[in-house]
C-alpha positions as CSV (number, residue, x, y, z in Angstrom):
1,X,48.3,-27.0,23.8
2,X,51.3,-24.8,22.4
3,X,52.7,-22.5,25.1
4,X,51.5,-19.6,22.8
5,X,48.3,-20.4,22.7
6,X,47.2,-18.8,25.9
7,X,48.8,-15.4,25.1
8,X,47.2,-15.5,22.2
9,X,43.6,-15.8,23.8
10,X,44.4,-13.5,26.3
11,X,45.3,-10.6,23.0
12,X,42.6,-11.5,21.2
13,X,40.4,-11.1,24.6
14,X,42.1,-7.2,25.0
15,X,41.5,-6.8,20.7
16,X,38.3,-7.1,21.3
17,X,38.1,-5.4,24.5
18,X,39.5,-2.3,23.3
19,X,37.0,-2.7,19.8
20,X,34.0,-2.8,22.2
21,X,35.1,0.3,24.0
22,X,35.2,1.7,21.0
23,X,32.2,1.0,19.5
24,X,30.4,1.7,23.2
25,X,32.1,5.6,22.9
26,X,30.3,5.9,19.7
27,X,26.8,5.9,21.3
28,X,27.9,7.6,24.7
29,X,30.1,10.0,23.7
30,X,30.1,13.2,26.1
31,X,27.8,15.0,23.8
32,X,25.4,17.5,25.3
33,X,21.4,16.8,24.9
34,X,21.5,19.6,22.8
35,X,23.2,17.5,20.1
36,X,20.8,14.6,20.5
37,X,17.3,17.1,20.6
38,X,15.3,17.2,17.4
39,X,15.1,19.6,14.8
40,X,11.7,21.5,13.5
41,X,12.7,22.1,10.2
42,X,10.1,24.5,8.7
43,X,8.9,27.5,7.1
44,X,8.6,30.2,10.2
45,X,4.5,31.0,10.7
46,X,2.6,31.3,14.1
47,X,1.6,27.8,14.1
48,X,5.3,26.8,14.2
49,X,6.0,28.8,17.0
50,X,3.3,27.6,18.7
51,X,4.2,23.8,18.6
52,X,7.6,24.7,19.8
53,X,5.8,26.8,23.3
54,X,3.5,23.6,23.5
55,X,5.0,20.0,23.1
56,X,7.0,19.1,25.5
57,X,7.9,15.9,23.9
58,X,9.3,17.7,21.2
59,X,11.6,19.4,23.1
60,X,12.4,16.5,25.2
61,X,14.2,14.4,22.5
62,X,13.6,10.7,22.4
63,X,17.2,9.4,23.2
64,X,17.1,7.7,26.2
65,X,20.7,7.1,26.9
66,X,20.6,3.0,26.7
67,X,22.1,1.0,23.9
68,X,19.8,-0.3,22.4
69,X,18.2,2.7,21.5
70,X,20.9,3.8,19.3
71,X,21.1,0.8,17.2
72,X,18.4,1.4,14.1
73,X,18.0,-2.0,12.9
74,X,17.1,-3.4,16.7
75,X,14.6,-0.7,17.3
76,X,13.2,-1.4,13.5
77,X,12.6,-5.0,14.3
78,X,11.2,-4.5,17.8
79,X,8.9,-1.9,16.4
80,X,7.3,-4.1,13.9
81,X,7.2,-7.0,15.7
82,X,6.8,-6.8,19.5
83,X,3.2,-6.5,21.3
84,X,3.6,-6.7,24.5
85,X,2.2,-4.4,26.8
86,X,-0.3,-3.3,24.1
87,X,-3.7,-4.4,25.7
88,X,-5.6,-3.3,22.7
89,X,-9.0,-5.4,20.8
90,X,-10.4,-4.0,17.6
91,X,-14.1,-4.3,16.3
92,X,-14.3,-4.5,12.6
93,X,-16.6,-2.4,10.5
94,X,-16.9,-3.8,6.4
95,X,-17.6,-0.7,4.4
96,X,-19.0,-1.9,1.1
97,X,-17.4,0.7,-2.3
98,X,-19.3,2.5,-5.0
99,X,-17.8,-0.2,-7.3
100,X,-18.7,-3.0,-4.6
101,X,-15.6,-3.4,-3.0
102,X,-14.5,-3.9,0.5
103,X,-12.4,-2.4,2.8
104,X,-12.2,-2.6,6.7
105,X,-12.3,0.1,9.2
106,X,-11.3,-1.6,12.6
107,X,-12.1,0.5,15.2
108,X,-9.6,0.0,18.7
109,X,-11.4,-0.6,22.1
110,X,-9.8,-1.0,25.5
111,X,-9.1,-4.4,26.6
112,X,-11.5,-6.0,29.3
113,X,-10.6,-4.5,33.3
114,X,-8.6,-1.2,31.5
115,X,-9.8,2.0,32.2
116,X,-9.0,4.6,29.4
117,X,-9.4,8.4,30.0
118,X,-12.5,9.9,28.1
119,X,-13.9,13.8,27.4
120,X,-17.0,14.5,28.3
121,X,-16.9,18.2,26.7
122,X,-17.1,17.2,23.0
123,X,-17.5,14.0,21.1
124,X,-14.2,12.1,21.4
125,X,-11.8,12.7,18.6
126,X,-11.2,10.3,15.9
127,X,-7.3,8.8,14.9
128,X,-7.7,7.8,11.5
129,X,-4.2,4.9,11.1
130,X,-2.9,3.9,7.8
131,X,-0.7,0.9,7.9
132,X,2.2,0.6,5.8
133,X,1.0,-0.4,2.1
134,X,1.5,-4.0,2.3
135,X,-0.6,-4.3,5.0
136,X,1.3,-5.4,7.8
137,X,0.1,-4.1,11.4
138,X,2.9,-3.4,13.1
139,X,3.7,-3.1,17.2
140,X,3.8,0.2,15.9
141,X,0.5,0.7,15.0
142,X,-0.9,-1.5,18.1
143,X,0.9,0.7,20.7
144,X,-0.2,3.8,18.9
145,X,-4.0,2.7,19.4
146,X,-3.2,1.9,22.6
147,X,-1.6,5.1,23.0
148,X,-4.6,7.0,21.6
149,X,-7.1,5.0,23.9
150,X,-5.2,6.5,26.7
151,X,-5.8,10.0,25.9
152,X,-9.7,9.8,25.1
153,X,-9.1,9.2,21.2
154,X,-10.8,6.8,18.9
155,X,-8.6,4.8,16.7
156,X,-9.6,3.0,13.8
157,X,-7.3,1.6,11.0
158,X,-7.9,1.7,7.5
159,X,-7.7,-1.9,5.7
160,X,-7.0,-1.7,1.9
161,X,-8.9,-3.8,-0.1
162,X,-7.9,-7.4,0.2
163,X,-5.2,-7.1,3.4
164,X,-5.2,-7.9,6.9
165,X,-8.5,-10.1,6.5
166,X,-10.3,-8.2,4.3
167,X,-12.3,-9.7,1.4
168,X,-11.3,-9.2,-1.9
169,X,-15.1,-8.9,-3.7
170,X,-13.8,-7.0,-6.6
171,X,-11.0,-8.1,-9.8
172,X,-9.2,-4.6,-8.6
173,X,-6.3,-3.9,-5.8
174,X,-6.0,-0.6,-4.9
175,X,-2.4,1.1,-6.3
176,X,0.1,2.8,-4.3
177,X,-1.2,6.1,-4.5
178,X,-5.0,5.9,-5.4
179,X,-6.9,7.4,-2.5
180,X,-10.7,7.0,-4.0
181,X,-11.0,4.2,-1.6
182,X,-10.0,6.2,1.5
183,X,-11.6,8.9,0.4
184,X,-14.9,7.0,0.7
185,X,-13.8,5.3,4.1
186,X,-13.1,9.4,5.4
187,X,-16.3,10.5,4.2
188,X,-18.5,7.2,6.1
189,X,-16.8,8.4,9.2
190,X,-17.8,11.6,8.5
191,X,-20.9,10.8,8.1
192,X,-21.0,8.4,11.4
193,X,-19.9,10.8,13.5
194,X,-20.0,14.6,12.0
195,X,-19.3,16.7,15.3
196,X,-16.3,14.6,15.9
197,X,-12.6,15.9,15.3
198,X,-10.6,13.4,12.3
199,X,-6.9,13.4,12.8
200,X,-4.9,11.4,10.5
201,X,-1.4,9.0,10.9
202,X,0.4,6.7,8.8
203,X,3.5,4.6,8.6
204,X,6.3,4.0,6.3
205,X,4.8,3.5,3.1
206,X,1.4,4.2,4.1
207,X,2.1,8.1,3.9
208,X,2.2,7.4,0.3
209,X,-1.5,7.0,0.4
210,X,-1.8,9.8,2.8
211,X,0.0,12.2,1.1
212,X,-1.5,11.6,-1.8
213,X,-5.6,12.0,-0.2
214,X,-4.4,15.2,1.4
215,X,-2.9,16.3,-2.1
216,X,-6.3,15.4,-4.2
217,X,-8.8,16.8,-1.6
218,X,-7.2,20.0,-0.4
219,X,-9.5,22.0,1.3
220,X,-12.0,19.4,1.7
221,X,-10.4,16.4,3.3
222,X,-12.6,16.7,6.8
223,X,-9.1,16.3,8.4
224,X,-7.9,18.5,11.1
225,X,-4.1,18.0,10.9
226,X,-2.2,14.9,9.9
227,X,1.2,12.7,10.8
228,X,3.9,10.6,9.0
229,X,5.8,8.2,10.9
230,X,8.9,7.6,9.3
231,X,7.4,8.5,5.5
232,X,9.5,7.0,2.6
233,X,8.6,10.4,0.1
234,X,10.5,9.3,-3.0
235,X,8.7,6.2,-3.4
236,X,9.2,5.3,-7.0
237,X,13.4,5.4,-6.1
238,X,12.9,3.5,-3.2
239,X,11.3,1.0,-5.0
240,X,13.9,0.9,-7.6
241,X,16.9,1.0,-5.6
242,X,15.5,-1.1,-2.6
243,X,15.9,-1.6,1.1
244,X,18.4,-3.3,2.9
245,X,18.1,-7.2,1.7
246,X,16.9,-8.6,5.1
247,X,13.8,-6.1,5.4
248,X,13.2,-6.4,1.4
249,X,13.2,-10.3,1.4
250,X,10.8,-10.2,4.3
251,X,8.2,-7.4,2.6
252,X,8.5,-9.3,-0.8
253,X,7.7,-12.1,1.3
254,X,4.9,-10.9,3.4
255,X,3.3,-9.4,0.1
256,X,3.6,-12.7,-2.3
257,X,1.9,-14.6,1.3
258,X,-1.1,-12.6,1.5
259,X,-1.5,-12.5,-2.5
260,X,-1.2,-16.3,-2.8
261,X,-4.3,-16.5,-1.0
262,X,-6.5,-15.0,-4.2
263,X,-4.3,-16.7,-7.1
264,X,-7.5,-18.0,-8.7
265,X,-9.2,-15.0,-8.7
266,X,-6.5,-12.3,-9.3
267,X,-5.4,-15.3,-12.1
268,X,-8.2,-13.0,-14.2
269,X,-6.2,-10.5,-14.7
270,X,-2.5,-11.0,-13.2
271,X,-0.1,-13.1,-14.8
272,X,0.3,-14.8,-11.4
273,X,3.5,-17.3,-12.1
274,X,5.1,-14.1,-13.4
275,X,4.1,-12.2,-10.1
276,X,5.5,-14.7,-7.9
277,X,8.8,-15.2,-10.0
278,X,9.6,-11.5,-9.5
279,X,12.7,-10.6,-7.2
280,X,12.4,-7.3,-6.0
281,X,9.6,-4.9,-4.6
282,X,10.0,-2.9,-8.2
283,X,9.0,-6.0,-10.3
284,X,6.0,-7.1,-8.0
285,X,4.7,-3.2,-8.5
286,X,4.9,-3.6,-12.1
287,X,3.2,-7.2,-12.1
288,X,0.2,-5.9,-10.4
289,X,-0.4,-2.6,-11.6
290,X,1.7,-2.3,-14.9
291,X,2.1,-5.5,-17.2
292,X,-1.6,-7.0,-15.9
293,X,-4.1,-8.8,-18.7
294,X,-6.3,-5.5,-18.8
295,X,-3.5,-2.7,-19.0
296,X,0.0,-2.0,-20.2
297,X,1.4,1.3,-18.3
298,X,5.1,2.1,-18.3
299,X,6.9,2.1,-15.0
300,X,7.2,6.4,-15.1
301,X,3.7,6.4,-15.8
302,X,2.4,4.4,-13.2
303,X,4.0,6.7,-10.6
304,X,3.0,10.2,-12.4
305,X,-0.4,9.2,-11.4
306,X,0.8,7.4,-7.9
307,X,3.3,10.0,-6.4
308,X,2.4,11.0,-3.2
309,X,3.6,14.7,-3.9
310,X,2.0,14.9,-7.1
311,X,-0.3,17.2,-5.5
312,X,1.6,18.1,-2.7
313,X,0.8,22.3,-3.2
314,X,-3.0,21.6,-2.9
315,X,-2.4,20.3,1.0
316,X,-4.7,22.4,3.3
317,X,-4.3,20.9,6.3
318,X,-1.0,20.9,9.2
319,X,1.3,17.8,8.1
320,X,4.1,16.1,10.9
321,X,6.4,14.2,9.8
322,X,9.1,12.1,11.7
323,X,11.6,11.1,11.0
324,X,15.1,9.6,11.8
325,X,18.5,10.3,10.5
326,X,19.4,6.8,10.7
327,X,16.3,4.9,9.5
328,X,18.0,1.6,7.2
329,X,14.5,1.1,5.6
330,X,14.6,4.9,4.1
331,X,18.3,5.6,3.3
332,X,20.1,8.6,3.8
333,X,18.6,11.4,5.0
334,X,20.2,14.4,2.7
335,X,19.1,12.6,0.0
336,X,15.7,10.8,0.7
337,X,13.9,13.8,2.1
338,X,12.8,16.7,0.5
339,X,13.5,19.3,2.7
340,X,12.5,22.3,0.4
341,X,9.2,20.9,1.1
342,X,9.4,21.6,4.5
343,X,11.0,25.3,4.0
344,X,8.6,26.8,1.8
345,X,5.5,25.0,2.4
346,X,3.4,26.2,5.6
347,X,2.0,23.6,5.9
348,X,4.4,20.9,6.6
349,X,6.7,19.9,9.1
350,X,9.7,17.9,9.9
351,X,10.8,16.9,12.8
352,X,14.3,14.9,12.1
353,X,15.8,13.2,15.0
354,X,19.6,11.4,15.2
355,X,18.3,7.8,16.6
356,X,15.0,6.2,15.9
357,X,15.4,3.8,13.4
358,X,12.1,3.3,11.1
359,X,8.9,3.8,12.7
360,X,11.0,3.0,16.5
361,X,11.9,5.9,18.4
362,X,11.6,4.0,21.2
363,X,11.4,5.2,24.9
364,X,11.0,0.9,26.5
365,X,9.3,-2.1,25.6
366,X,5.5,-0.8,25.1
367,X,6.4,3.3,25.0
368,X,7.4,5.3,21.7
369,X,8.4,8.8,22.0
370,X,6.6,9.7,18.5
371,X,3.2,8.5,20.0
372,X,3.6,11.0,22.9
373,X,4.9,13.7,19.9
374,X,1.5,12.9,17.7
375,X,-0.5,13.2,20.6
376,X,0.3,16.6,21.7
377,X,0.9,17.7,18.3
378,X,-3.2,16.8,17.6
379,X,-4.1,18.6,20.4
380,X,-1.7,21.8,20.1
381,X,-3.4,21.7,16.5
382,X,-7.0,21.9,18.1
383,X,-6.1,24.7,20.4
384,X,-4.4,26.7,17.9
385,X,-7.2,26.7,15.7
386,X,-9.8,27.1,18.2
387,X,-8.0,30.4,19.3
388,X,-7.2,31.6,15.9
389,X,-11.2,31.1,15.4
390,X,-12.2,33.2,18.6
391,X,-9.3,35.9,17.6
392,X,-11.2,35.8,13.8
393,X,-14.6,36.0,15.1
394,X,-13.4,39.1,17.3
395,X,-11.9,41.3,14.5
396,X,-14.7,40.4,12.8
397,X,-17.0,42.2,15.4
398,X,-15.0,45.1,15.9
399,X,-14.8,45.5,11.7
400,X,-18.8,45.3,12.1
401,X,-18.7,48.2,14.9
402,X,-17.0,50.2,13.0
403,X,-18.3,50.2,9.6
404,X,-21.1,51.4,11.4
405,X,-19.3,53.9,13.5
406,X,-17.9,55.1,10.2
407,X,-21.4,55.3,8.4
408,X,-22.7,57.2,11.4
409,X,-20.0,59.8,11.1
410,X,-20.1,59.9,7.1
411,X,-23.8,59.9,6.7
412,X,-24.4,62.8,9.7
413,X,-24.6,66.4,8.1
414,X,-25.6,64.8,4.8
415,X,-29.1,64.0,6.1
416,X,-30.2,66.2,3.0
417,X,-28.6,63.6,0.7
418,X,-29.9,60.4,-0.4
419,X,-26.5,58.1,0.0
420,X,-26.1,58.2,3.8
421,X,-23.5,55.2,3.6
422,X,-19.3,56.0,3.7
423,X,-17.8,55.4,0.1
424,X,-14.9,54.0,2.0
425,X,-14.1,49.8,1.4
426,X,-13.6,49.0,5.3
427,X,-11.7,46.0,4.5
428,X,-9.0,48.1,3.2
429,X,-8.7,50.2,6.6
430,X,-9.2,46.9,8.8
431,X,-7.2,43.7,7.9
432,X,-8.5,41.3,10.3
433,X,-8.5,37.4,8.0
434,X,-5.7,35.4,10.3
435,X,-4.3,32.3,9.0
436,X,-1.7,29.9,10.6
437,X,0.6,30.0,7.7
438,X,1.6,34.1,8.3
């Protein structure tokens, strides 16, 4: 061995010494906790301020000052692959389409010997979970059920026709951003349990679908108030420009696995060898939906019928959504979310962290911080209303008191006349309507 060669080893050893102490100074830096807490970023209303005075989890932050939990690509692939601690069994409901196809609602119940918390005030409310939209349940999704269990909730995930199991009965997948089939799935549950309180969730892509039921239904969606996990909102870019390669290859993957399963069938009307020749995300899309034996859309419009903010002004309903300033799957954050969307619509809001990753925000092994934030954010939701309804019904009996105080005053000493009523329009004179969005 040359007599260098030691030295050497022993500079290398201090190289990379003084790189790691680097690199280590980059996630613990001295910063406060104030430069690590998450941001609200909406339009000011009463609701708003309300969230703020009621989840603590929001205020809390979800940094826990450990390494891992600052790297976004570890917390992305422990999120959407790791179990454990998640003691969660599902019973599946098959709910049969107007056009005879299937999807699967699969409705979470505690495991065997685990005790979950339950109301015995009100019917226990529902937690409505859409999956990302290739179908993939996630360690997110499990420990969200789980989560939900824990606090008296009843989960149940929504299967799109022909994924995670379910039966493809019909020549027709369901595109990005059609929401007929949820929209039946919503009103069945409706329908099974009416006095019960829907709240709704998805993940990553699945806010597409989301977003877009929300935007279609307005007023009517039976939904209480809503949540995106890590939402990708400009989906049609993201498709086109693409994920980092590792997470891309595995979704393009997953996708051509699941769809190799119906090759005969889909053969129909799918130029299958084509499908599975494509390369990228973009050019499966267009191989289902676009270029298919029955149909020949362009690329643009496939997604003005399938972008989840088509509709976006006709949401009635409170929308979270959460989201990371380093997620790799979304890209960067000043460019990939709309946040004039949060500052002049009422009824959304964002709540942007620093660390989280995509669909992580991780607090240990079987814990996410965003679960606890849903959580209190559905019932904050519920109490808000349930106050502003009590305030509402209030003015309204005071209004009714005195239209007839008022009628009593206006109509004595005109007994001789025929009109005893004031001529006065009370509602000018007492504004009582209330509305979370003021």
């Amino acid at each position: 061995m040359p007599m260098w060669a030691p030295a050497l080893c022993i500079a290398s050893l201090a190289v990379l010494a003084l790189l790691a102490r680097r690199w280590l100074a980059q996630y613990f830096q001295d910063g406060s906790d104030s430069d690590h807490a998450p941001r609200l970023i909406c339009k000011p209303s009463a609701l708003a301020k309300y969230l703020l005075k009621t989840c603590l989890a929001v205020r809390a932050g979800s940094q826990p000052r450990w390494l891992w939990s600052r790297l976004p690509h570890l917390q992305t692939v422990w999120s959407g692959v790791w179990t454990a601690g998640a003691a969660v069994h599902f019973t599946r409901d098959y709910l049969q389409l107007a056009d005879e196809g299937l999807v699967a609602l699969d409705w979470a119940v505690a495991a065997a010997g685990t005790r979950r918390r339950t109301s015995s005030n009100s019917p226990a409310p529902i937690v409505l979970v859409i999956p990302n939209s290739f179908g993939k349940i996630t360690s997110n999704v499990i420990k969200l059920c789980a989560s939900a269990l824990d606090c008296g909730h009843r989960p149940v995930i929504f299967n799109r026709r022909c994924q995670n199991g379910c039966l493809l009965t019909t020549l027709k997948l369901q595109q990005f951003g059609d929401p007929s089939d949820l929209r039946e799935a919503v009103r069945y549950i409706r329908y099974k349990h009416p006095s019960a309180r829907l709240f709704t969730v998805s993940e990553s892509t699945g806010a597409g679908l989301l977003l877009s039921y929300l935007g279609e239904c307005g007023s009517s969606s039976y939904v209480t108030c809503a949540a995106c996990i890590s939402p990708i909102f400009r989906c049609q870019e993201w498709f086109e420009k693409g994920s980092p390669w590792l997470y891309h290859w595995l979704l393009l993957l997953y996708q051509k696995t699941w769809l190799s399963r119906y090759t005969t069938a889909l053969g129909e009307i799918i130029d299958m060898e084509k499908l599975f020749a494509t390369q990228t995300l973009k050019e499966l899309e267009e191989a289902l939906f676009c270029q298919t034996k029955k149909s020949n859309l362009t690329w643009d419009a496939y997604w003005e019928k399938n972008d989840p903010l088509r509709d976006v002004d006709e949401v009635a309903v409170p929308v979270l959504c959460i989201c990371s300033q380093d997620d790799p799957c979304r890209g960067d954050a000043d460019t990939t979310l709309p946040f004039e969307l949060f500052e002049t619509n009422p009824h959304f809001f964002l709540l942007l962290t620093k660390h989280g990753g995509h669909c992580g925000f991780l607090k240990s092994r079987s814990s996410a911080w965003s679960h606890e934030v849903l959580l209190e954010y559905f019932k904050s939701v519920s109490e808000f209303f349930v106050t502003e309804e009590r305030t509402k019904s209030l003015s309204k009996r005071k209004c009714a008191g005195a239209v007839n105080s008022m009628s009593y005053k206006c109509g004595r000493g005109n007994s001789n006349r025929g009109d005893a009523f004031c001529s006065h329009n009370i509602h000018e004179i007492f504004s009582w309507q209330r509305s979370y969005t003021r």
